[in-house]
C-alpha positions, 0 to 999 in steps of 0.5 A: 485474542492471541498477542503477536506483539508484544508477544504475550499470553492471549488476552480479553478486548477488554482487559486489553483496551484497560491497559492501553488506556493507562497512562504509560511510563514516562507520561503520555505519547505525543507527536512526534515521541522521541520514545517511538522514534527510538523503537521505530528506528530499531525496529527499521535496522533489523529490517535493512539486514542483507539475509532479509532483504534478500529473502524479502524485498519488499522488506527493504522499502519499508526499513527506508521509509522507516529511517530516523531521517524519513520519520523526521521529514514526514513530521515536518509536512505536519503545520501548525497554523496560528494558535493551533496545537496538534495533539494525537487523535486517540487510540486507533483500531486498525484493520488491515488485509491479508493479501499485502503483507506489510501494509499494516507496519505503514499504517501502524508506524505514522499513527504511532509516530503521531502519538496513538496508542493502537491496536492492529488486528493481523490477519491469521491468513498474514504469512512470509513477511508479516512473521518476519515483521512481527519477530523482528518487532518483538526483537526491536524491544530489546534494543531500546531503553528499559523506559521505552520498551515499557512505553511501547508495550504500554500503548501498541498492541497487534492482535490476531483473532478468529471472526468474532463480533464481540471483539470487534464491536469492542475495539470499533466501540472504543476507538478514537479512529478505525482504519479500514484496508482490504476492500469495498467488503471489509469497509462494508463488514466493518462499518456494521459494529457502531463507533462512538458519536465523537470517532470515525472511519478512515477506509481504503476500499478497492482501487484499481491502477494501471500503467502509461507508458509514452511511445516518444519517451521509450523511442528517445529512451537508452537501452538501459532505461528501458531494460530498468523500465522493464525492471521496475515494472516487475516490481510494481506488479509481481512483489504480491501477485500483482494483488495490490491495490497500486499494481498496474492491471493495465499498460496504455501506450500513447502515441503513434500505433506503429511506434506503440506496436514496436514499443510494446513488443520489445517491452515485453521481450524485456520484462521477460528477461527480467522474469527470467532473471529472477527466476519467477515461478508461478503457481500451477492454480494461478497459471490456471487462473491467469488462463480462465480470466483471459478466456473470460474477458475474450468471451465478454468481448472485452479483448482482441487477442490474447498472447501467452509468454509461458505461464508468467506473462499475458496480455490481452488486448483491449477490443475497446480502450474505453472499456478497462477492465478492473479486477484482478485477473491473475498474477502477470495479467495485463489489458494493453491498448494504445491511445493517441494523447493522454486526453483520450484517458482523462474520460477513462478514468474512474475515482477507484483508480488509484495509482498511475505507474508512468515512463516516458512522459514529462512533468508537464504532460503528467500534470496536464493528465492531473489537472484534467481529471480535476480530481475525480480519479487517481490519487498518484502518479510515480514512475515505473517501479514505484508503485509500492512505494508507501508515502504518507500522503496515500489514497488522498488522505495525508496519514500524519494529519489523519493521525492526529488532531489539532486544537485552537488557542485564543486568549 
């Protein structure tokens, strides 16, 4: 296996999981180390750097979520109960997909903060940001003690290997935890190498997401709410070629359907000004596919009509509201239909879907949705822009708590 961080001469399974199985210096990781702190708040600066961010938004978000301050309150969610004590779960095998390229430092970072030794597999399909991470990961390590830089080398291992049911069946056998991202495929791939009696699978299989936007909300809504609507739509669906699994796929508007029709239009004018703006290029192969997706769906009968906004925009609309489809259908490709009440979604939806991105509605509305689905889908409600957003609690699983496990004491 090649070791990307700490960067390293390549190195057996073996040999790898006997050293993150010793004890490291200073004495074992707990919840909340002050030694992974310590890195992780290092590692988080070299993140929020102005040359990075600009090069890789999405870079931004993750040095928030990993700040001093946002690890200290996402380990105050973590409750004791009566006699019970928290103790890290054990070592953690995580495999995460190639198409999103920092998903891993999330899931990485709370299993450390919970006080696992880990090893994630990085994907040599990982490209742009993943390297960014990686160097600045191995940078980190010189701007922390002597004593935690050898705890962390000791216990966090981020590997790249070619297909190989040997190490797999290594590290699945030898995990306390493996945590499964990409896909109903990777799930299924990897569940076929046995874990030990006492351990277990922590997957995210394929979602879907899509959009609400209230006709009465975008009508009552300032120029500049709607230009910053416009704004944080193209972030949620842009960042990763619209490849992720809380991106919308789908906008519904709600309300009346000339108010819908007007709403939709100038939105679209919107977030191509914004397109334009960021001066959005898109790949010859993927105006290719946006194209052979739409004409698809419109031979399936799935679509109405089809609108082309040059090669970065399209939007289908939906012959049926009720039959949505699902799959990725190319970066900057939309199903669009209107519904009369938030109701009309509730038998819509289905448990894949994950992320509700919103503008317009209340708290009120929005938890009426909720309480309708009774939890048979979706898993969140942000509003528009913060559909990427990472936060511990992610596909229904409190991460922290997942992390970790909790022992009772009663004399």
């Amino acid at each position: 296996m090649e070791q990307r961080f700490p960067a390293a001469a390549p190195i057996a399974a073996d040999t790898l999981l006997a050293q993150v199985r010793e004890e490291p210096p200073g004495g074992r990781l707990t919840v909340g180390d002050p030694r992974v702190v310590e890195f992780v708040t290092k590692f988080a600066r070299k993140l929020l750097a102005p040359a990075l961010a600009r090069r890789f938004p999405e870079l931004t978000s993750l040095g928030f979520f990993l700040r001093k301050g946002e690890l200290a309150k996402a380990l105050s969610t973590l409750e004791t109960a009566g006699t019970a004590l928290r103790f890290p779960r054990g070592l953690v095998f995580h495999v995460p997909p190639a198409n999103v390229d920092t998903i891993f430092v999330y899931s990485w970072a709370l299993s450390a903060l919970a006080g696992n030794p880990n090893v994630v597999r990085v994907s040599s399909r990982s490209a742009g940001a993943a390297e960014v991470v990686l160097e600045a990961l191995n940078s980190a390590l010189g701007d922390v003690s002597p004593e935690t830089a050898a705890t962390i080398r000791a216990t966090q291992r981020m590997v790249t290997y070619d297909r190989s049911d040997e190490i797999s069946g290594a590290l699945s056998r030898a995990a306390d935890l493996r945590v499964i991202w990409g896909g109903d495929a990777s799930v299924a791939a990897l569940r076929k190498y046995p874990l030990a009696p006492h351990a277990r699978d922590l997957t995210f299989p394929d979602r879907s997401s899509f959009a609400i936007a209230s006709v009465r909300g975008w009508q009552e809504a300032t120029p500049e709410a709607r230009l910053s609507a416009a704004e944080g739509f193209y972030n949620d669906s842009y960042w990763f070629d619209q490849a992720a699994c809380s991106s919308p796929r789908a906008v519904f508007w709600v309300g009346d359907a000339e108010g819908a029709r007007a709403a939709g239009t100038e939105f679209r004018q919107l977030l191509g000004q914004v397109l334009a703006a960021k001066h959005h290029v898109v790949e010859p192969a993927m105006a290719v596919q946006k194209r052979v997706s739409a004409y698809g769906a419109a031979i399936d009968g799935l679509v109405s009509s089809i609108r082309f906004d040059g090669n970065a925009l399209a939007t289908l609309e939906l012959a049926d509201a009720t039959v949505l489809p699902r799959e990725w259908l190319g970066a900057g490709t939309f199903a669009n239909a209107r519904v009369g009440s938030l109701d009309e979604l509730v038998s819509i939806v289905q448990r894949k879907d994950q992320t509700v991105s919103q503008f317009g509605f209340t708290a009120t509305e929005l938890t009426g949705f909720v309480t309708a689905l009774a939890g048979r889908g979706v898993d969140r409600v942000v509003p528009f822009g913060s559909a990427l957003t990472f936060a511990g609690v992610w596909d229904g699983y409190d991460l922290l708590a997942e992390f970790s496990r909790l022992v009772t004491v009663q004399a």
